[in-house]
mmCIF file of the C-alpha atoms, coordinates in Angstrom:
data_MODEL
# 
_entry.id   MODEL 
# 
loop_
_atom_site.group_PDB 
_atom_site.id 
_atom_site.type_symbol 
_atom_site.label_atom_id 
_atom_site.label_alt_id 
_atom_site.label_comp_id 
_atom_site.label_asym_id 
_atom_site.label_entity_id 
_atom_site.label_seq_id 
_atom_site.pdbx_PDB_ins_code 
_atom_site.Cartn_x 
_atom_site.Cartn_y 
_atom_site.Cartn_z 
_atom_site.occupancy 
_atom_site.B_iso_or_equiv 
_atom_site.pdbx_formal_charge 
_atom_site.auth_seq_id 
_atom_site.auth_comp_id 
_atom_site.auth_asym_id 
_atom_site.auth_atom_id 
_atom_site.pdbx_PDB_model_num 
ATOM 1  C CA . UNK A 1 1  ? 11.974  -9.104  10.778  1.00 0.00 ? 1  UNK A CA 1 
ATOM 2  C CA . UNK A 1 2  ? 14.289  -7.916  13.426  1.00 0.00 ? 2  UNK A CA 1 
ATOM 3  C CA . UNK A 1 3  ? 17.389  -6.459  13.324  1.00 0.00 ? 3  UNK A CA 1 
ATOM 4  C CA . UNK A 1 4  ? 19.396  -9.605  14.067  1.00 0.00 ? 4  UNK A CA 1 
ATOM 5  C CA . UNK A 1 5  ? 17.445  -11.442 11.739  1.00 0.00 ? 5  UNK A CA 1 
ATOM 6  C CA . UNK A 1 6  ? 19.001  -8.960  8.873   1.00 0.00 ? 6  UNK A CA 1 
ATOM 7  C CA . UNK A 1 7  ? 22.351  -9.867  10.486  1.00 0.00 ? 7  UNK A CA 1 
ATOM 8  C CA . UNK A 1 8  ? 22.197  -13.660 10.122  1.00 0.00 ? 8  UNK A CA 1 
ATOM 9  C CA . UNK A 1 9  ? 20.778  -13.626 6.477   1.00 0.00 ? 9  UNK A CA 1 
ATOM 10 C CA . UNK A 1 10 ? 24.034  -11.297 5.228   1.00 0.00 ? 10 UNK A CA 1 
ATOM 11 C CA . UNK A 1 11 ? 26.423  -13.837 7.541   1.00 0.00 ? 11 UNK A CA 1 
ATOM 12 C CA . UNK A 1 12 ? 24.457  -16.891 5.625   1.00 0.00 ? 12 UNK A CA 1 
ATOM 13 C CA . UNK A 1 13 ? 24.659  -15.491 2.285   1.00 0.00 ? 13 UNK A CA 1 
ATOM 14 C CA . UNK A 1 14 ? 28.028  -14.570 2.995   1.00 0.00 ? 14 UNK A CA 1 
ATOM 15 C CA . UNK A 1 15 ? 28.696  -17.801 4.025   1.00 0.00 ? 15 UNK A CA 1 
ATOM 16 C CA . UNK A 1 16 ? 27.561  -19.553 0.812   1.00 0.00 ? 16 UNK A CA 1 
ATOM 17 C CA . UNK A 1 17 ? 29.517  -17.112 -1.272  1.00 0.00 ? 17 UNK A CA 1 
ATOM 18 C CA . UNK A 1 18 ? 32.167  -18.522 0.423   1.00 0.00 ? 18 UNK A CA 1 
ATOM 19 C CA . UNK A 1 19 ? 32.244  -21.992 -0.009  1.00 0.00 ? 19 UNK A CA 1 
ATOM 20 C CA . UNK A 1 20 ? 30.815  -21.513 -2.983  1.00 0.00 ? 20 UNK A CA 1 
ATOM 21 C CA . UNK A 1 21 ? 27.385  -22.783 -2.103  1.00 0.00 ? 21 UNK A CA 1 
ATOM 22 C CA . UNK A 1 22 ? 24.718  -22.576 -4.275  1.00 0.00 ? 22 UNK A CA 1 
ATOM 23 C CA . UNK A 1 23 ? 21.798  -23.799 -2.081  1.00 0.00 ? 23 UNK A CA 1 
ATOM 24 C CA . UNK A 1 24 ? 19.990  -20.502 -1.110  1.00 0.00 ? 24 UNK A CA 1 
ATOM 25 C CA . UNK A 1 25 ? 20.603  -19.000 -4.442  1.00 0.00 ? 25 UNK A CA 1 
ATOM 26 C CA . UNK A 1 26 ? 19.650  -21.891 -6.802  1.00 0.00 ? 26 UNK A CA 1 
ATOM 27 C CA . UNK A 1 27 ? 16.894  -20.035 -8.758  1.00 0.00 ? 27 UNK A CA 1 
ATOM 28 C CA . UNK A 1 28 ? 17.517  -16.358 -10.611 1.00 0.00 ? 28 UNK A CA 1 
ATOM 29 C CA . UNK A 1 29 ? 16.945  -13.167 -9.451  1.00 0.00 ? 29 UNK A CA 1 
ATOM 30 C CA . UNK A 1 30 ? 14.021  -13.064 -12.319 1.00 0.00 ? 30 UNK A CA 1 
ATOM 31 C CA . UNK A 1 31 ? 12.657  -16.313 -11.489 1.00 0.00 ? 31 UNK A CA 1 
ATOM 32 C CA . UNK A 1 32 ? 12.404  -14.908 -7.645  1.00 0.00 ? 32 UNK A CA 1 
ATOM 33 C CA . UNK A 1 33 ? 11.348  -11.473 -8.456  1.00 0.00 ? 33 UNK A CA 1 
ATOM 34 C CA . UNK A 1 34 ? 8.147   -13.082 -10.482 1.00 0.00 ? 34 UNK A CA 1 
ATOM 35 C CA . UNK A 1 35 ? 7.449   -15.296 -7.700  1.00 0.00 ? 35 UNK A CA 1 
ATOM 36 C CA . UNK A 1 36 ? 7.523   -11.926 -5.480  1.00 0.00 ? 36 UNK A CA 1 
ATOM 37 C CA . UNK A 1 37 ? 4.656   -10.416 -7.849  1.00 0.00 ? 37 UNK A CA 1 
ATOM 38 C CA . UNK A 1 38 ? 2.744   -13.446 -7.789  1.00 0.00 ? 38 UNK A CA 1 
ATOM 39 C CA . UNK A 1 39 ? 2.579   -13.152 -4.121  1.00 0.00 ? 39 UNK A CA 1 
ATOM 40 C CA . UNK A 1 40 ? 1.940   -9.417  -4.446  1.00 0.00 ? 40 UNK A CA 1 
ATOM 41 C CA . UNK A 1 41 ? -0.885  -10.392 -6.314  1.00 0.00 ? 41 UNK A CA 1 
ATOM 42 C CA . UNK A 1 42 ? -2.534  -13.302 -4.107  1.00 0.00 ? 42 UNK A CA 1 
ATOM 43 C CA . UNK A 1 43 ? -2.085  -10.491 -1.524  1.00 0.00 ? 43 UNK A CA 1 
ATOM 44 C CA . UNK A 1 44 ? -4.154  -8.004  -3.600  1.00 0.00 ? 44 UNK A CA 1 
ATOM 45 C CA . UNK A 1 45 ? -1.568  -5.879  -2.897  1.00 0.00 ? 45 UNK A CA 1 
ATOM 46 C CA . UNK A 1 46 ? -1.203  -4.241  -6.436  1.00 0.00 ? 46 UNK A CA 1 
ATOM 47 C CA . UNK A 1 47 ? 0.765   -1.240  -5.751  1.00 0.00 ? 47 UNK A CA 1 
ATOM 48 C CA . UNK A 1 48 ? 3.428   -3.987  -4.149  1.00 0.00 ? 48 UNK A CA 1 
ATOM 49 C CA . UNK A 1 49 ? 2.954   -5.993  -7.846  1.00 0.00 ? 49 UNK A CA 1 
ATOM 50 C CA . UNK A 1 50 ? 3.244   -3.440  -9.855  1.00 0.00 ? 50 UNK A CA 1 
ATOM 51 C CA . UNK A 1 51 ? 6.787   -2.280  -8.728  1.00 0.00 ? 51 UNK A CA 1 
ATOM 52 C CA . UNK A 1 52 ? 7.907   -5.981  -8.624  1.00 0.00 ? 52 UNK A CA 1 
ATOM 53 C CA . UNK A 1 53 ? 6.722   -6.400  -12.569 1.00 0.00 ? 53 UNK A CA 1 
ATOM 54 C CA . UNK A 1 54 ? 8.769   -2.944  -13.391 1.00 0.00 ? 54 UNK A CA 1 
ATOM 55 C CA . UNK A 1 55 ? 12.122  -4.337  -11.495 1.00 0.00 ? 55 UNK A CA 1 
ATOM 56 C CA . UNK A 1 56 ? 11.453  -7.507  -13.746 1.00 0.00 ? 56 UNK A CA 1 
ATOM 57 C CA . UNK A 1 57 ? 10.637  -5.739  -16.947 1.00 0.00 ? 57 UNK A CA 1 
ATOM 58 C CA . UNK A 1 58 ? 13.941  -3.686  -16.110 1.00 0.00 ? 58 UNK A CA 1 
ATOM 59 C CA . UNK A 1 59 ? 16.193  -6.164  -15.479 1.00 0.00 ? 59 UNK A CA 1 
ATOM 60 C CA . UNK A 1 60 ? 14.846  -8.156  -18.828 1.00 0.00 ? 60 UNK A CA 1 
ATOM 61 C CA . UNK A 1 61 ? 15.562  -5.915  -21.305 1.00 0.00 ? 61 UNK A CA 1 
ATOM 62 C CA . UNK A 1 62 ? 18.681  -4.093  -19.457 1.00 0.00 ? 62 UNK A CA 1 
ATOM 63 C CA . UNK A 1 63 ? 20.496  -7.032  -19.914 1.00 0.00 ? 63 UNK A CA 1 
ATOM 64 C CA . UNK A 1 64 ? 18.186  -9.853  -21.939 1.00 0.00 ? 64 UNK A CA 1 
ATOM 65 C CA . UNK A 1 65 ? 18.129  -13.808 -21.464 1.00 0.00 ? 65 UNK A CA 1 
ATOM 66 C CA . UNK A 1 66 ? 21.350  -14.898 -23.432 1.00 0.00 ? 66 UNK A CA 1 
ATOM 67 C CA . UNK A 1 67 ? 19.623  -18.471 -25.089 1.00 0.00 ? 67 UNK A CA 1 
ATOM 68 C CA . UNK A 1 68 ? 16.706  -17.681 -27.626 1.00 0.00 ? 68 UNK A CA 1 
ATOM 69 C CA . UNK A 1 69 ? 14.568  -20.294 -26.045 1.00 0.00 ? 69 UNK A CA 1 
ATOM 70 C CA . UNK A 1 70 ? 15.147  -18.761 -22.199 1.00 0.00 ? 70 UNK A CA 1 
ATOM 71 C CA . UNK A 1 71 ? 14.733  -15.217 -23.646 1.00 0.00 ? 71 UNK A CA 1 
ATOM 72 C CA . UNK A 1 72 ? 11.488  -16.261 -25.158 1.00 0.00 ? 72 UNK A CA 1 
ATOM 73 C CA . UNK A 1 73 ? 10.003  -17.689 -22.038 1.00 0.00 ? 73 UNK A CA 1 
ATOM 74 C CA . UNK A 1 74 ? 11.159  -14.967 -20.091 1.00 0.00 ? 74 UNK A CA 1 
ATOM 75 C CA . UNK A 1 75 ? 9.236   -12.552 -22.016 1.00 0.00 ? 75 UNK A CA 1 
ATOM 76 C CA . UNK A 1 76 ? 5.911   -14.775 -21.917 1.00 0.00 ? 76 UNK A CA 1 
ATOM 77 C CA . UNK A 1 77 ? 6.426   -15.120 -18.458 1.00 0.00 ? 77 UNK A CA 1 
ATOM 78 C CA . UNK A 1 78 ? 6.241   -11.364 -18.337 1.00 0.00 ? 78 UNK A CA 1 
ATOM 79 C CA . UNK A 1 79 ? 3.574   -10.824 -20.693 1.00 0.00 ? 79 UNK A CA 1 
ATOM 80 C CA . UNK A 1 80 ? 1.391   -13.261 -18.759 1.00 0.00 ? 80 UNK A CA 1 
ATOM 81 C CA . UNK A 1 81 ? 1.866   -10.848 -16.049 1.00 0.00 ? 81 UNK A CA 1 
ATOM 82 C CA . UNK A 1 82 ? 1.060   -7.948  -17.073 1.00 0.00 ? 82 UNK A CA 1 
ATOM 83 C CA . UNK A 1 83 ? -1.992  -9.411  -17.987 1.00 0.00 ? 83 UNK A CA 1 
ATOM 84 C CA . UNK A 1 84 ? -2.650  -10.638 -14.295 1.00 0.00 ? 84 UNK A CA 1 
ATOM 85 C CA . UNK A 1 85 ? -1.813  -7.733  -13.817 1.00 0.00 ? 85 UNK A CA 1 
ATOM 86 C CA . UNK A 1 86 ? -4.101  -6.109  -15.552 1.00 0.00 ? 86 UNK A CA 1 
ATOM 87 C CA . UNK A 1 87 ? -7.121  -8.582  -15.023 1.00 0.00 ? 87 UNK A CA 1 
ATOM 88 C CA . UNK A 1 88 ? -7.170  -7.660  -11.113 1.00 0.00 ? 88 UNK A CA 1 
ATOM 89 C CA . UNK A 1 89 ? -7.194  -4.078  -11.630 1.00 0.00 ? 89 UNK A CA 1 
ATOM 90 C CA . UNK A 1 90 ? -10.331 -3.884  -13.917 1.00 0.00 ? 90 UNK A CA 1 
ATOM 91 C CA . UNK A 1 91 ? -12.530 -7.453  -12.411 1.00 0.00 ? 91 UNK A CA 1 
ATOM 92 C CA . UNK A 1 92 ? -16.063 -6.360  -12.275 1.00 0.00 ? 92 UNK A CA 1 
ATOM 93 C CA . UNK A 1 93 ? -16.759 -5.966  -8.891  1.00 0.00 ? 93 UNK A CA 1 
# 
């Protein structure tokens, strides 16, 4: 990405905080994080997955999921990948 790319994604997002636009930031941080890892992991780029499942796991218990029911899938959501996780590092080969 170049460096005026960088410059026209702050001015957007600026731009939507603004006006009060929720458009480009209709799904949470979590939700785009684990989307991130699952990516990672198509990729077979574990080192990339790994780091992505620690910023999740950090974020979920530095804070939590207020509602019982979104805390609950949050945390299965994370379990599940770990064990994707997990599964790609030790596939027989």
């Amino acid at each position: 990405m170049s460096e005026f790319a960088d410059e026209d994604l702050g001015a957007t997002e600026g731009r939507d905080r603004a006006t009060g636009s929720g458009a480009r930031h209709g799904r949470r941080l979590s939700d785009k994080i684990l989307v991130a890892f699952h990516h990672a992991c198509d990729a077979q780029d574990l080192m990339v997955a790994e780091q992505l499942l620690k910023t999740l796991e950090s974020m979920l218990t530095r804070r939590g999921v207020p509602p019982e029911q979104n805390r609950r899938r949050a945390l299965e959501s994370l379990v599940a990948a770990h064990e994707r996780l997990w599964h790609l590092r030790h596939r027989e080969k």
